[in-house]
N, C-alpha and C positions, 0 to 999 in steps of 0.2 A: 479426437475429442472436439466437439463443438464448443461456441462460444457461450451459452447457458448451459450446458453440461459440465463445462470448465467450470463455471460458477459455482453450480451447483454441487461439484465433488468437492473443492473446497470448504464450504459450509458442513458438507457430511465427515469430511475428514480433518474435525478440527481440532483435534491434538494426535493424529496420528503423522506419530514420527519415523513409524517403518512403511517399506514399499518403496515403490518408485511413481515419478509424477513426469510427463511427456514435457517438452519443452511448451507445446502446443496450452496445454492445460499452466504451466506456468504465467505464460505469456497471454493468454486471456484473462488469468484472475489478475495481470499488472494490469490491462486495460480497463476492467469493468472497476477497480480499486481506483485509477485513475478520471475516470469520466464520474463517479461518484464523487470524490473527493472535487474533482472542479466546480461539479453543480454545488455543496456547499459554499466554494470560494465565490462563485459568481452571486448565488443570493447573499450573500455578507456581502458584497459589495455593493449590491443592489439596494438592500435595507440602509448599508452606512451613506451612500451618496441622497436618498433620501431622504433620509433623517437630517443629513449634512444640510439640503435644500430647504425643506422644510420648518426645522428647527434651529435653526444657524441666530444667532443672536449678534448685533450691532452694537456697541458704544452710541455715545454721543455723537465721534467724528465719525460712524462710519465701517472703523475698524473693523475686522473680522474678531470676536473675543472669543467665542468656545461653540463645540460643536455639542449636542449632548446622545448620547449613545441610547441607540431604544434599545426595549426587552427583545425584540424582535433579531436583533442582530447576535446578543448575548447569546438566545435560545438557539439558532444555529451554532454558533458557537461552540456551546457545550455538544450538541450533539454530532459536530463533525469529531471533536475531540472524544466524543464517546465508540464513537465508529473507527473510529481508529486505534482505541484501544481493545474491538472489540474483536479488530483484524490483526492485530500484533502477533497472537499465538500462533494460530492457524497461516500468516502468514512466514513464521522460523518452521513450521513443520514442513510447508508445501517447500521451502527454503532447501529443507534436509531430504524428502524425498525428491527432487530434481536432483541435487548432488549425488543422492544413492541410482539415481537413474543413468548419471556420466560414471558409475563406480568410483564414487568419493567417499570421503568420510563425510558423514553427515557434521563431525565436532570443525568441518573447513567455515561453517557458516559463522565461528568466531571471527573468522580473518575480516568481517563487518565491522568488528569495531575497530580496526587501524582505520583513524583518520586519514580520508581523499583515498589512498591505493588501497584501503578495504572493500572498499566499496567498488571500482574499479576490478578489483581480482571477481569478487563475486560477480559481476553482469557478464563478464566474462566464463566464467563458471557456467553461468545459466543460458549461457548462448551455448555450451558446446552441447553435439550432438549424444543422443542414446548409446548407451555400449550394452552388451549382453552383459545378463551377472556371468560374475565371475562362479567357475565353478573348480572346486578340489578333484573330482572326478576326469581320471585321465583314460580315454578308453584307446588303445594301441590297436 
């Protein structure tokens, strides 16, 4: 699976919790999540050091007294926080079919909320390779 295909199945498969998901398609929708999420971080930061420059206010001596926050850094703001609420779901299903793709239980994506080795067990999880489904069917 390519890297806008990967994208793109995420967005199509966003509350399916059954199937299985490639590590390939995993691991591009962490990247395209991640290079999204920076560009947010980078323009907040680019809006706050100029507003910081711009708007920056002096005392009498000089001082440094307060910086004051534009709409501009807000509005990314809310909308990184929006994007990320709007990747939360769709990101526990792609979650649960990679796990159903190593033959897991899809309920191991709790093991996320153990604070530091939650989290830890999980990249781990999602690094291991494909296995075939398992199958009941024994043919002699």
């Amino acid at each position: 699976m390519g890297f806008l295909e990967a994208y793109l199945s995420f967005w199509k498969n966003y509350v399916n919790f059954t199937g299985r998901s490639s590590r390939s398609a995993y691991w591009y929708v962490i990247l395209w999540n991640a290079i999204i999420i920076s560009i947010f971080y980078i323009l907040i930061l680019v809006f706050t050091v100029f507003t910081a420059a711009t708007s920056s206010v002096s005392d009498a001596t000089g001082d440094f007294a307060f910086v004051m926050t534009s709409g501009s850094t807000l509005l990314i703001l809310v909308l990184l926080v929006l994007y990320e609420l709007a990747t939360f779901i769709p990101m526990l299903a792609l979650m649960v079919r990679r796990l159903h793709d190593s033959n897991k239980s899809g309920w191991f994506v709790l093991l996320s909320l153990i604070p530091f080795v939650g989290s830890i067990i999980m990249i781990i999880f999602m690094c291991m390779p494909s296995e075939p489904a398992f199958s009941d069917d024994f043919d002699f």
